[in-house]
VEXSE-344302 format. One record per atom (N, C-alpha, C): residue in one letter; atom name; z, y, x. Coordinates in nm, 4 decimals, decimal comma. Layout:
// VEXSE-344302
@type:A	atom:CA	w:Z	v:Y	u:X .
...
This chain:
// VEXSE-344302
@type:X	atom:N	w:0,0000	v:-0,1169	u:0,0856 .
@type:X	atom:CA	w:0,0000	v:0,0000	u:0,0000 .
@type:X	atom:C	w:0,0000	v:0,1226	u:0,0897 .
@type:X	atom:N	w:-0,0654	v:0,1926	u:0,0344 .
@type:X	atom:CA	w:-0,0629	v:0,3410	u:0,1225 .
@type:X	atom:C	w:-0,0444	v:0,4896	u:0,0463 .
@type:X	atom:N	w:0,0808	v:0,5028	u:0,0833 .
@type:X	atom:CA	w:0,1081	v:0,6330	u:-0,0229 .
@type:X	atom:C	w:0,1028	v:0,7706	u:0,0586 .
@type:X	atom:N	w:0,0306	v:0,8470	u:-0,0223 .
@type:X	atom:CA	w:0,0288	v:1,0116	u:-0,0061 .
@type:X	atom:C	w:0,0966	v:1,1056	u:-0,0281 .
@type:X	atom:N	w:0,1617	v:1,1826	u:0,0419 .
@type:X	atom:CA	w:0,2478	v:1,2733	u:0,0011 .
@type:X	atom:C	w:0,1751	v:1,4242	u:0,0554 .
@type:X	atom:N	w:0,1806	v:1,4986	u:-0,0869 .
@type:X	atom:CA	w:0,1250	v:1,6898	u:-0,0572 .
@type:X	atom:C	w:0,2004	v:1,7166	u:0,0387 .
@type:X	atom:N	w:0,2165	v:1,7928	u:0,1518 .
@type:X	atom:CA	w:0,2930	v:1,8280	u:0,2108 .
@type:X	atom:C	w:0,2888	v:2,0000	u:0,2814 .
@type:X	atom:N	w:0,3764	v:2,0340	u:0,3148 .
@type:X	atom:CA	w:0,3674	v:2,1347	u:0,3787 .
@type:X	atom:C	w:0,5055	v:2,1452	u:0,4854 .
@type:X	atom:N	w:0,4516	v:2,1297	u:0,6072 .
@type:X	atom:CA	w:0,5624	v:2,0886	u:0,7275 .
@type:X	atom:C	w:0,5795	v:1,9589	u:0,6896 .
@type:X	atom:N	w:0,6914	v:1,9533	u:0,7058 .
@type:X	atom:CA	w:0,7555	v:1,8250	u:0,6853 .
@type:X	atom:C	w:0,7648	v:1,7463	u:0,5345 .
@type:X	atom:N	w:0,7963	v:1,8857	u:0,4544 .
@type:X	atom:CA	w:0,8186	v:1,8984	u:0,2838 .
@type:X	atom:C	w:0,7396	v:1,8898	u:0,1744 .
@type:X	atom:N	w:0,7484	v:1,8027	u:0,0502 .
@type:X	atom:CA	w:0,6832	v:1,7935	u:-0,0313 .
@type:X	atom:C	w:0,6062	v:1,9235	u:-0,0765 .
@type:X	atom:N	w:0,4898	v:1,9280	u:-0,0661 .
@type:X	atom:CA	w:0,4603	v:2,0617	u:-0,1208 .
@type:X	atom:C	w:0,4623	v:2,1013	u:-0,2660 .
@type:X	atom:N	w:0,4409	v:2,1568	u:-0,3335 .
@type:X	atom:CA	w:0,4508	v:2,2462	u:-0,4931 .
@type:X	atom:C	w:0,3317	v:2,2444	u:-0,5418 .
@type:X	atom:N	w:0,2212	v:2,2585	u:-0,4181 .
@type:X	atom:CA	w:0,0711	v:2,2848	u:-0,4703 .
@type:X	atom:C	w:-0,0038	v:2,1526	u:-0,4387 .
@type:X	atom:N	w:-0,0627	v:2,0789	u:-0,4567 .
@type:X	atom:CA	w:-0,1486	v:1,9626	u:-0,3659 .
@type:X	atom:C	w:-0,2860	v:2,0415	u:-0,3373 .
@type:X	atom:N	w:-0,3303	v:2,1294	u:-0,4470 .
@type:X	atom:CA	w:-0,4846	v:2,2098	u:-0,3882 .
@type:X	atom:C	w:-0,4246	v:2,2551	u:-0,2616 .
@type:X	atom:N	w:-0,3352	v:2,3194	u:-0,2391 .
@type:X	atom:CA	w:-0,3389	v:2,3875	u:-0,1414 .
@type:X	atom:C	w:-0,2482	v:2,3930	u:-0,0395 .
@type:X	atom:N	w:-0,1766	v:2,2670	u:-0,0404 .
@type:X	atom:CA	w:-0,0754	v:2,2173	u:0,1068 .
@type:X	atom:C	w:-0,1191	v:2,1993	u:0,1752 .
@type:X	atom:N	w:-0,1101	v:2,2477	u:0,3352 .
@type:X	atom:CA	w:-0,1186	v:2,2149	u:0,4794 .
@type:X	atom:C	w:-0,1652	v:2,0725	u:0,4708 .
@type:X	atom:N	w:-0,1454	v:1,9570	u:0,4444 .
@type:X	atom:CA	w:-0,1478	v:1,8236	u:0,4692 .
@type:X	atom:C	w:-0,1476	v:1,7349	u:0,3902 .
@type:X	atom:N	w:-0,1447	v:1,6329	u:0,4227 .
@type:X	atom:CA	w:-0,1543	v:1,4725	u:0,3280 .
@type:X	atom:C	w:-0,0398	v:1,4225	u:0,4387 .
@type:X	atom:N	w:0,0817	v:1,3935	u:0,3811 .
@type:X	atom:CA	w:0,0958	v:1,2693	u:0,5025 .
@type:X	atom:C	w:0,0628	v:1,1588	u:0,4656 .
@type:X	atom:N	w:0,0787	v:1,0293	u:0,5483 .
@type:X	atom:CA	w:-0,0317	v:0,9204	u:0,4666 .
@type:X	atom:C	w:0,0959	v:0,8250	u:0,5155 .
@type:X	atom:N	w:0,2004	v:0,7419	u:0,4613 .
@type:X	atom:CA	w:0,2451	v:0,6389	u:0,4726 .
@type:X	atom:C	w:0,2051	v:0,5122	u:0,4754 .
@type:X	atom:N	w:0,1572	v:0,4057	u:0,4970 .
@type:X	atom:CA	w:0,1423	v:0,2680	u:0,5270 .
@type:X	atom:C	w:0,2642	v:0,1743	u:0,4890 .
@type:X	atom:N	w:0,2532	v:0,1172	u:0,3570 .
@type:X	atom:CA	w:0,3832	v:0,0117	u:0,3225 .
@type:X	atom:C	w:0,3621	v:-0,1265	u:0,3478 .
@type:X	atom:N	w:0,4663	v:-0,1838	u:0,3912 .
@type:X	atom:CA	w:0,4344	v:-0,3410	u:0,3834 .
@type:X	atom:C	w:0,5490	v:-0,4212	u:0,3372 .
@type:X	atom:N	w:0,5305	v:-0,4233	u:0,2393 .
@type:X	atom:CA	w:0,7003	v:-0,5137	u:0,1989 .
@type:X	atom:C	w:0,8109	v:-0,4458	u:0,1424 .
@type:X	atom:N	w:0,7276	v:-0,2864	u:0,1322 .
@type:X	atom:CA	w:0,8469	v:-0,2107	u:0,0907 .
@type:X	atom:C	w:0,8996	v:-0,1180	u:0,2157 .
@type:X	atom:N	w:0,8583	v:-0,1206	u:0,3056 .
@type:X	atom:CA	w:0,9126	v:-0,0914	u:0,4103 .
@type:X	atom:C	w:0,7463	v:-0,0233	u:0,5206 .
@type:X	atom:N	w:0,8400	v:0,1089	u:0,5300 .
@type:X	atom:CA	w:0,7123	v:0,2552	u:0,6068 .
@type:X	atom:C	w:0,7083	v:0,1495	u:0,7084 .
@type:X	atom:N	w:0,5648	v:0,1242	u:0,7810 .
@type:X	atom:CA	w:0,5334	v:0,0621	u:0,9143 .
@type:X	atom:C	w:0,4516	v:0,2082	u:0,9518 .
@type:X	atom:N	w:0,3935	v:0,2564	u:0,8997 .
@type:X	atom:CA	w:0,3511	v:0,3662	u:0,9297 .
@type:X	atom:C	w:0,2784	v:0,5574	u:0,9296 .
@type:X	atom:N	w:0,3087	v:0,6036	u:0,9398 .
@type:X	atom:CA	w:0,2739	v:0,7648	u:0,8585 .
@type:X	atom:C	w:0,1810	v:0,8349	u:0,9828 .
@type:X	atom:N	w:0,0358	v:0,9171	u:0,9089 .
@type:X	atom:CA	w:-0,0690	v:0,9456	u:0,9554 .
@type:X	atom:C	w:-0,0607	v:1,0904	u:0,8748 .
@type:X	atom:N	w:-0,0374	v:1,2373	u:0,9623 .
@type:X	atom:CA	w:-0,0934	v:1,3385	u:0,8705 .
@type:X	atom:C	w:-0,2871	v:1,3783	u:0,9021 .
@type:X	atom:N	w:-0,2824	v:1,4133	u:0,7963 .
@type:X	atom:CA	w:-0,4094	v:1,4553	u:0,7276 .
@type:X	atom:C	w:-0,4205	v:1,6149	u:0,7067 .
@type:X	atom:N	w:-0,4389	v:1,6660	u:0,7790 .
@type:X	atom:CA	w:-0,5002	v:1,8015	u:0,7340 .
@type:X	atom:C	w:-0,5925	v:1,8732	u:0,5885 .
@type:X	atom:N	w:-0,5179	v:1,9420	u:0,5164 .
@type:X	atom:CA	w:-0,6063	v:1,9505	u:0,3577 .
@type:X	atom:C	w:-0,7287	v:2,0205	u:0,3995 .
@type:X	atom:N	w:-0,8323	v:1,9811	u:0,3960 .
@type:X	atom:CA	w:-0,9863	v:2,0540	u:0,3785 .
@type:X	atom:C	w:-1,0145	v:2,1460	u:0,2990 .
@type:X	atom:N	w:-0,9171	v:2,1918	u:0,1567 .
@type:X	atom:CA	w:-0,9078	v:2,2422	u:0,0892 .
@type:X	atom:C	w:-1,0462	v:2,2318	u:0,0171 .
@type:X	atom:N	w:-1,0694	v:2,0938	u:-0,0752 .
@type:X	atom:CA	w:-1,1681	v:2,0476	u:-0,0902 .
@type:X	atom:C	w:-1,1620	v:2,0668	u:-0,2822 .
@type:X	atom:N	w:-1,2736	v:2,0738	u:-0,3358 .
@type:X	atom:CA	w:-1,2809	v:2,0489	u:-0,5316 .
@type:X	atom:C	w:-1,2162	v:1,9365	u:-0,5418 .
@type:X	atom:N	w:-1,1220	v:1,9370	u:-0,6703 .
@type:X	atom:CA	w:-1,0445	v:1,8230	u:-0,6952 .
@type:X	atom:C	w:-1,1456	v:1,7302	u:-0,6739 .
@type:X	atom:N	w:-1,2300	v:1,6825	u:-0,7132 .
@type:X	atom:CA	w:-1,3337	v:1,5609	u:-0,6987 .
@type:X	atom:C	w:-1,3245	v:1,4829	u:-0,5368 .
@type:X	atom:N	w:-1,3538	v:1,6281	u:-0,4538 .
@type:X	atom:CA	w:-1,3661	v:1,5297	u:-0,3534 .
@type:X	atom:C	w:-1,2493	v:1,5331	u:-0,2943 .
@type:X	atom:N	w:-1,1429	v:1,6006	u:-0,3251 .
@type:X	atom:CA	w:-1,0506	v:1,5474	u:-0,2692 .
@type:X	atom:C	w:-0,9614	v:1,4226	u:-0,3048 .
@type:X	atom:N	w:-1,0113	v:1,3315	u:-0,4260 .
@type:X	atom:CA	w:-0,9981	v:1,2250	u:-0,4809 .
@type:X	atom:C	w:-1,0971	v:1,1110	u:-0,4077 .
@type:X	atom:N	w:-1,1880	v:1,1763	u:-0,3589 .
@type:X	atom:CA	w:-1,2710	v:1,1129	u:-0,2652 .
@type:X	atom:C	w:-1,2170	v:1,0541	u:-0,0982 .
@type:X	atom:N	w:-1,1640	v:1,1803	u:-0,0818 .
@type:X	atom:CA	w:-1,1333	v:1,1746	u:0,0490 .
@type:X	atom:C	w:-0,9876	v:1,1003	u:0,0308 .
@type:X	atom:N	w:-0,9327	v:1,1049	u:-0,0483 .
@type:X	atom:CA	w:-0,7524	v:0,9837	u:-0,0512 .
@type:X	atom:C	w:-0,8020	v:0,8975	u:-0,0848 .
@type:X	atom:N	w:-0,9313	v:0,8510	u:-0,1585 .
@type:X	atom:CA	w:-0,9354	v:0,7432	u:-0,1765 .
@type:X	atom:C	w:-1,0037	v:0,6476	u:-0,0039 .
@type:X	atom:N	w:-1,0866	v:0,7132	u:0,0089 .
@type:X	atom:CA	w:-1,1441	v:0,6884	u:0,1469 .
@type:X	atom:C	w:-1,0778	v:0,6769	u:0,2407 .
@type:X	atom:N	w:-0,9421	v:0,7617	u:0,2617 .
@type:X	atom:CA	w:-0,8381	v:0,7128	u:0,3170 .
@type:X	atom:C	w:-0,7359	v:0,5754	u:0,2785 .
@type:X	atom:N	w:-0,7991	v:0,5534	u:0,2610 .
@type:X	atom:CA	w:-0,7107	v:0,3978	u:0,1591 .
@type:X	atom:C	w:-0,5799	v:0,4484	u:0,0763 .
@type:X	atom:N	w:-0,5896	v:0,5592	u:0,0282 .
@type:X	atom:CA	w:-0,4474	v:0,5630	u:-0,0471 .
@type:X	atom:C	w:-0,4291	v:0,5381	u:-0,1899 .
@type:X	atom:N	w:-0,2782	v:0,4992	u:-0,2293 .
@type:X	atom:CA	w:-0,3246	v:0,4074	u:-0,3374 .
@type:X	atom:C	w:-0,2286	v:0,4736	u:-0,4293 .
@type:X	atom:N	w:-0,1568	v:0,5824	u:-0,3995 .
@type:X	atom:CA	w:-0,0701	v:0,6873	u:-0,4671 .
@type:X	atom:C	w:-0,0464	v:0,7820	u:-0,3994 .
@type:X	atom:N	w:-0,0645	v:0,9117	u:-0,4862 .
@type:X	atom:CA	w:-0,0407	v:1,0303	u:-0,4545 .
@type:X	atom:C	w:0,1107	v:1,0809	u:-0,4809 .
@type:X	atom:N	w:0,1926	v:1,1411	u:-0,3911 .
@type:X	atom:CA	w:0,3415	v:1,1889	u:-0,4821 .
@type:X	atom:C	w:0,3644	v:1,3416	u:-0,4486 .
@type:X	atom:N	w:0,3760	v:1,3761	u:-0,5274 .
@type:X	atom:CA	w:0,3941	v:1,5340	u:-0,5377 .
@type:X	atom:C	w:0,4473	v:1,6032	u:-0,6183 .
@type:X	atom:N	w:0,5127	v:1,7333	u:-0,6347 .
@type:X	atom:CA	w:0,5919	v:1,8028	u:-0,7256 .
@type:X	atom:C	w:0,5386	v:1,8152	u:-0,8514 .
@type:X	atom:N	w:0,3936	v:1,8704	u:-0,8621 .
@type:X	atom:CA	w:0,3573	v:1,8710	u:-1,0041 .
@type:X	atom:C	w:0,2084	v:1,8915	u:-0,9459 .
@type:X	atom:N	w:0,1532	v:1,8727	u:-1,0476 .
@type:X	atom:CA	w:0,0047	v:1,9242	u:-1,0183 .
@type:X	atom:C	w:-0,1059	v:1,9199	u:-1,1353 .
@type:X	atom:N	w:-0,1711	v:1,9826	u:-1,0862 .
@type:X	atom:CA	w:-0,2614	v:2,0892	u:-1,2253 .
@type:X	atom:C	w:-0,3569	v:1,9387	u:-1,2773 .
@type:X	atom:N	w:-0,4101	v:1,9487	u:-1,3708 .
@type:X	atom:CA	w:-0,4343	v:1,8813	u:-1,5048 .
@type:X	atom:C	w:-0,5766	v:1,8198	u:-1,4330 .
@type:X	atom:N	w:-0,6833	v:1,9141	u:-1,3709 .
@type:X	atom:CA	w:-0,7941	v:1,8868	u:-1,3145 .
@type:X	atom:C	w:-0,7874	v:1,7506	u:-1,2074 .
@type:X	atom:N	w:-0,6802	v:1,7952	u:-1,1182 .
@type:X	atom:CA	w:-0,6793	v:1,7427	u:-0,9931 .
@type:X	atom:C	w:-0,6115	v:1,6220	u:-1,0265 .
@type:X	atom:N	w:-0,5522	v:1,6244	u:-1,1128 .
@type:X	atom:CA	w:-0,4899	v:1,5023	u:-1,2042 .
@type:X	atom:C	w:-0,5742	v:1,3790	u:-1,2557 .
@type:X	atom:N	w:-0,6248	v:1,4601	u:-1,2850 .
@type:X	atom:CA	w:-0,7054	v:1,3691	u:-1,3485 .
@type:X	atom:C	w:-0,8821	v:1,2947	u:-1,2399 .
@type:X	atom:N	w:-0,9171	v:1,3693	u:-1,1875 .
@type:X	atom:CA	w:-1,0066	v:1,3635	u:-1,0629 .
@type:X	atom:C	w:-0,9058	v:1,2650	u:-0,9638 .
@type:X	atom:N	w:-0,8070	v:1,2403	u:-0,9658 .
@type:X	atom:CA	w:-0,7487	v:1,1403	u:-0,8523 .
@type:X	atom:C	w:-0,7260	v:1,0286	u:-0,9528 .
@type:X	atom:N	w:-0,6994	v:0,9881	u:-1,0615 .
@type:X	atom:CA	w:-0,6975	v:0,8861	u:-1,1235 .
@type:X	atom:C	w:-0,8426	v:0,8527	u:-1,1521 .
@type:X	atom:N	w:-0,9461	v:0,8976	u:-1,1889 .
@type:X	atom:CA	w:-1,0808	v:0,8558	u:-1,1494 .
@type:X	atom:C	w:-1,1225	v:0,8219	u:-1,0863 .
@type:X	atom:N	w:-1,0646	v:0,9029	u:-0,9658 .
@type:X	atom:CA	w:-1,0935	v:0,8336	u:-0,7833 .
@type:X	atom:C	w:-0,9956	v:0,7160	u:-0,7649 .
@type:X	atom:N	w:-0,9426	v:0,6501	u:-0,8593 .
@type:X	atom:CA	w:-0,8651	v:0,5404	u:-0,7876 .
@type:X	atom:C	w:-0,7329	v:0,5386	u:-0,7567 .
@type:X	atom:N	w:-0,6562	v:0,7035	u:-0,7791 .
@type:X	atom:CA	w:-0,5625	v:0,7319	u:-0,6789 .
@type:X	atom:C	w:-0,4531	v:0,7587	u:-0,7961 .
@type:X	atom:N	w:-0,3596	v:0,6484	u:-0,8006 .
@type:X	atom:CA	w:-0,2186	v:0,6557	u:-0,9118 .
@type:X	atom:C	w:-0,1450	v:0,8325	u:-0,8614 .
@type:X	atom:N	w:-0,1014	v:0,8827	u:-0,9915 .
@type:X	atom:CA	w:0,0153	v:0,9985	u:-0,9553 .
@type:X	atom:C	w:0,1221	v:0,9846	u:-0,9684 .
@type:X	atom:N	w:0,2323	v:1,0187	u:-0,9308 .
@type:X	atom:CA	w:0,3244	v:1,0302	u:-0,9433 .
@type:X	atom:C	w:0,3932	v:1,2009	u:-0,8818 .
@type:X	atom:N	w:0,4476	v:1,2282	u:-0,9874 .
@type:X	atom:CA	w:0,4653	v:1,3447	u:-0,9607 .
@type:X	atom:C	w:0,6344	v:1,3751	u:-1,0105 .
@type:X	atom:N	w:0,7307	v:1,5118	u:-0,9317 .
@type:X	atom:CA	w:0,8817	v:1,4936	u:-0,9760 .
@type:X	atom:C	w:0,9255	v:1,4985	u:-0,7821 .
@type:X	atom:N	w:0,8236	v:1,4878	u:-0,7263 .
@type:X	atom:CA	w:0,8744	v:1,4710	u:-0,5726 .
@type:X	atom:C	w:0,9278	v:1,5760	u:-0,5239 .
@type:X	atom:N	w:1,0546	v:1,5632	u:-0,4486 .
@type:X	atom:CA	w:1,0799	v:1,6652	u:-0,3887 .
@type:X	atom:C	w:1,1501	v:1,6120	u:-0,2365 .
@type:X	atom:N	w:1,1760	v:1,7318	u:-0,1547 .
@type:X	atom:CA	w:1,2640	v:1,7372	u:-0,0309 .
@type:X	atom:C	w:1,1329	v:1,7253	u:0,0900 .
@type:X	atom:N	w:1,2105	v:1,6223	u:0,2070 .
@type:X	atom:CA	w:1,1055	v:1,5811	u:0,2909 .
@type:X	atom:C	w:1,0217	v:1,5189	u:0,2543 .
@type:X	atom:N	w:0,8608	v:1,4911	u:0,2965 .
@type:X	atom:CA	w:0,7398	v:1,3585	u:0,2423 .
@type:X	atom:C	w:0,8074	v:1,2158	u:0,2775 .
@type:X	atom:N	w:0,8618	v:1,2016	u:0,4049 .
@type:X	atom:CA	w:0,9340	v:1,0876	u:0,3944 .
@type:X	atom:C	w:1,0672	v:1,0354	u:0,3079 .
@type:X	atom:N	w:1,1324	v:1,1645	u:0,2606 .
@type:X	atom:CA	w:1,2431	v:1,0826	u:0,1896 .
@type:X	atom:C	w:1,2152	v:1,0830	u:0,0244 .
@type:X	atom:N	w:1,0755	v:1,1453	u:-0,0320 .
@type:X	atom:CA	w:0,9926	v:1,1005	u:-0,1488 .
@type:X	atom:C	w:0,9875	v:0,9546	u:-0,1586 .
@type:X	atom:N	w:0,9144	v:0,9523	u:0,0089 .
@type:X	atom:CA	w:0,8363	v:0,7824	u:-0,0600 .
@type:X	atom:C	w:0,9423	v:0,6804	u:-0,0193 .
@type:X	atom:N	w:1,0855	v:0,7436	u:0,0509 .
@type:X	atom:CA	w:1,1530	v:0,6403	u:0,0559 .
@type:X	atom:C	w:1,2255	v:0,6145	u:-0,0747 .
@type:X	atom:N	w:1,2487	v:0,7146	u:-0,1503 .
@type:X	atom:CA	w:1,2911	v:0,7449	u:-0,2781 .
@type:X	atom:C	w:1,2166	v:0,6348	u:-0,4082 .
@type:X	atom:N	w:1,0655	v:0,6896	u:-0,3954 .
@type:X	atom:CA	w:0,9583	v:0,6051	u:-0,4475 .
@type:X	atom:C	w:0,9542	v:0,4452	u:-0,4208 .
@type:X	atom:N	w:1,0315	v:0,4388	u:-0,3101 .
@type:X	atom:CA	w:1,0149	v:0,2707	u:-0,2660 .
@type:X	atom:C	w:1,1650	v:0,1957	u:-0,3435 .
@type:X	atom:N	w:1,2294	v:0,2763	u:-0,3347 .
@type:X	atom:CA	w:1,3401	v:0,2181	u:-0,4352 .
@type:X	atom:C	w:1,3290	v:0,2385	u:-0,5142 .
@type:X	atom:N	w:1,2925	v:0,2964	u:-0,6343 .
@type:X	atom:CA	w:1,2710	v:0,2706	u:-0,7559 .
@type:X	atom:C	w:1,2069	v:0,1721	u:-0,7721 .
@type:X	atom:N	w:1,0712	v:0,1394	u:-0,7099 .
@type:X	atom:CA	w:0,9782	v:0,0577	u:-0,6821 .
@type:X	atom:C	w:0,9626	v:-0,0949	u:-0,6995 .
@type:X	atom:N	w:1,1063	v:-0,1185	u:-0,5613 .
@type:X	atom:CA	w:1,1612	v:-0,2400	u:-0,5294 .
@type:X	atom:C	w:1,2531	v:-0,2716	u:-0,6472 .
@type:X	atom:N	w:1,3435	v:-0,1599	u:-0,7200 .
@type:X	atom:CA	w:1,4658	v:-0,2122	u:-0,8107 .
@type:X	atom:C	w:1,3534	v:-0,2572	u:-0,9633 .
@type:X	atom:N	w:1,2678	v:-0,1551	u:-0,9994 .
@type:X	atom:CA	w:1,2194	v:-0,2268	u:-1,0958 .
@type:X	atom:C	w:1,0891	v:-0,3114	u:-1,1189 .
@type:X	atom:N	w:1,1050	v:-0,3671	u:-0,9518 .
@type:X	atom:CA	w:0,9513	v:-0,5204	u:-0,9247 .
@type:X	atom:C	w:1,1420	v:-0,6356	u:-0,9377 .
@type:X	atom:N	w:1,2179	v:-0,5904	u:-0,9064 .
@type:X	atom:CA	w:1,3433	v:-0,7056	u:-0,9196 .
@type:X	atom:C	w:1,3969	v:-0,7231	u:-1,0565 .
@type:X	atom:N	w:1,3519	v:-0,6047	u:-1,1312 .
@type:X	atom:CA	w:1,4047	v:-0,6101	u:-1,2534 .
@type:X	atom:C	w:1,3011	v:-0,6884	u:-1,3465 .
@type:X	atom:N	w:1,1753	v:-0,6417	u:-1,3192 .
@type:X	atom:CA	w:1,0714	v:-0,7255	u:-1,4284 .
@type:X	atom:C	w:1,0962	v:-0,9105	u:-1,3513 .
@type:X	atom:N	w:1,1319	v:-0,9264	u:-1,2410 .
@type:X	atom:CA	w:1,1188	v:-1,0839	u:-1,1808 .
@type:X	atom:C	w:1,2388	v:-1,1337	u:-1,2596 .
@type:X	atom:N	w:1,3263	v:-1,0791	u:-1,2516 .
@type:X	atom:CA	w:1,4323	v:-1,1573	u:-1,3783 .
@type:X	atom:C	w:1,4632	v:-1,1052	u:-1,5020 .
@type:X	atom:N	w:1,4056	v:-1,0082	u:-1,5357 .
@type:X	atom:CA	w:1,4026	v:-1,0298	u:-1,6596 .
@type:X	atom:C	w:1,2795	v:-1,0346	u:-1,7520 .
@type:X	atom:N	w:1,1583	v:-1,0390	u:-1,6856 .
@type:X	atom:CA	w:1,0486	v:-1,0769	u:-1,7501 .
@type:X	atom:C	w:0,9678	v:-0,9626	u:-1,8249 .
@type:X	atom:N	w:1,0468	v:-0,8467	u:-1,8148 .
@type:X	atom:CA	w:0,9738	v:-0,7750	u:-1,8984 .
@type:X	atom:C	w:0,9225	v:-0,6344	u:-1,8158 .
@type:X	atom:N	w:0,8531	v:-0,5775	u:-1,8776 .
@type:X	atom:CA	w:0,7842	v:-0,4219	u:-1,7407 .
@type:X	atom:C	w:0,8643	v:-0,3811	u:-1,7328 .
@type:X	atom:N	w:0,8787	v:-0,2924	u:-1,5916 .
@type:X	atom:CA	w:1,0152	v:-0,1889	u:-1,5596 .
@type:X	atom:C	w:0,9917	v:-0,1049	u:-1,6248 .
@type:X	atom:N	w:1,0542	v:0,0576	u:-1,6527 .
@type:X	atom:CA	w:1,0475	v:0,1812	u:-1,6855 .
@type:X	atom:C	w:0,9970	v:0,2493	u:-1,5933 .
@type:X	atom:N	w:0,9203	v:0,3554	u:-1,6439 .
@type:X	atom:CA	w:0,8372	v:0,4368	u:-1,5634 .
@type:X	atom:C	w:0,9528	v:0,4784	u:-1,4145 .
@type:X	atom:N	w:0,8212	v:0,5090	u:-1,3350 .
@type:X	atom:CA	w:0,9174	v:0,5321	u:-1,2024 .
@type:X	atom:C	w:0,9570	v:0,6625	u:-1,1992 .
@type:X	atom:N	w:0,8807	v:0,7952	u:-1,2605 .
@type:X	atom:CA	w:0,9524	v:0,9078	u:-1,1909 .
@type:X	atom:C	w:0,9495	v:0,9780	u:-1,3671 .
């Protein structure tokens, strides 16, 4: 799995059109093996659904984001999740526990978890 976080510095950004960066996490098991930043091109929602997807990413997480770009990354392939805040890394470590508690919750009790954010 490879999750995206808007960023600006270190920090979730507010805007995804227009944050400094992508950082790009790499999951395996639940667990960061690795994070790649990405510089924003400041590209039309389209292709910038293009370009995360082309980056292999398979969720976007970010504070909020506008309706267009929303929707242009779920076309492109690219799940949202949005509600993120603080550092990009302690989002998706955030994101990975919810993640993990309700993939443990549907294994014993059989039924879908609740939305994650």
């Amino acid at each position: 799995m490879r999750i995206a976080v808007a960023s600006d510095d270190l920090n979730v950004s507010a805007n995804v059109g227009r944050c400094t960066s992508y950082m790009c996490y790499t999951v395996d098991r639940g667990v960061i093996t690795q994070c790649q930043n990405f510089p924003n091109p400041c590209l039309p929602p389209a292709s910038t659904a293009t370009l995360l997807h082309n980056l292999g990413v398979d969720l976007l997480l970010s504070t909020s984001l506008e309706e267009p770009v929303h929707r242009a990354l779920q076309e492109g392939g690219v799940e949202v999740v949005t509600g993120a805040t603080g550092t990009a890394r302690s989002a998706v470590e955030s994101y990975l526990v919810r993640w993990l508690l309700d993939r443990d919750a549907l294994d014993s009790e059989g039924e879908a978890p609740a939305a994650l954010c």
